[in-house]
C-alpha positions in Angstrom: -30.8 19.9 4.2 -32.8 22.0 1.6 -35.0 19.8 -0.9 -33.5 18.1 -3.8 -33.2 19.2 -7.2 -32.6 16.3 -9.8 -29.7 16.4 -12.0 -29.1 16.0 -15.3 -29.6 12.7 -17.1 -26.3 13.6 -18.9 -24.4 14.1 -15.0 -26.3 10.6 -14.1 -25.0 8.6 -17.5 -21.5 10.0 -16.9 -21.2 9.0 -13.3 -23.0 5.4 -14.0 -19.9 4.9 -17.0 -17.0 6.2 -14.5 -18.2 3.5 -12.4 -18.7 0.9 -14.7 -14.9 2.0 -15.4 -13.7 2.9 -12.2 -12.2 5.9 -13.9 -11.0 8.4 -11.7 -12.1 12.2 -12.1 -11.8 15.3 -10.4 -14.9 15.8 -8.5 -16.2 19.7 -7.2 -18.9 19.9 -4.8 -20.3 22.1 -1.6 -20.3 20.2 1.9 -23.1 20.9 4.4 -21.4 24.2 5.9 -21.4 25.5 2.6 -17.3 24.6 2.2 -16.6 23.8 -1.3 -14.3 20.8 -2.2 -12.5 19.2 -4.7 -10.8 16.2 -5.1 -9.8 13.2 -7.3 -12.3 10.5 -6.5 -13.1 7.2 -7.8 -17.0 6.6 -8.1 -18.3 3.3 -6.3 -22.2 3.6 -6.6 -25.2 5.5 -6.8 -27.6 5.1 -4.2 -31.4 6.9 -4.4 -33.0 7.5 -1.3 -35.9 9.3 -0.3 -33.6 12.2 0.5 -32.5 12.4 -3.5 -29.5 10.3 -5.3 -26.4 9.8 -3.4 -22.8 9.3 -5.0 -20.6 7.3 -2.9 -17.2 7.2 -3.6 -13.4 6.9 -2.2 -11.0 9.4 -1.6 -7.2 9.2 -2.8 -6.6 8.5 0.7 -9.0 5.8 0.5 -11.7 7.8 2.6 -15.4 6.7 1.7 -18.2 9.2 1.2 -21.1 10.2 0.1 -22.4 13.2 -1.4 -26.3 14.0 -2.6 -25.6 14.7 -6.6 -27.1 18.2 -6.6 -24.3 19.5 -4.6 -22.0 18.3 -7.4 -20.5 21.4 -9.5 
């Protein structure tokens, strides 16, 4: 995976509230193979590794991922 470019502080306060919230929001971002995706998701946590920040979140079908939050759109 290429290196990781911070986000925003605005993109970080949003997703910390939508979690606080559990709020539901359309989410865009690019997979791996370079597939773009979007989906309602409900945010669960942010995670920072050494690898960058990391959203994890569920599905509408109740899947759980995680996603680095520079490939967020």
């Amino acid at each position: 995976m290429v290196h990781y470019t911070p986000v925003s502080c605005a993109l970080h306060s949003e997703l910390e509230l939508a979690i606080l919230r559990k709020s539901p929001r359309l989410l865009k971002w690019v997979l791996e193979s370079g597939e773009v995706r979007e989906e309602t998701i409900t945010p669960v946590d942010l995670i920072t590794r050494i690898e960058g920040e990391f959203l994890l979140f569920n599905t509408a079908q109740q899947e759980r991922l995680e996603i680095r939050l520079d490939q967020i759109y």
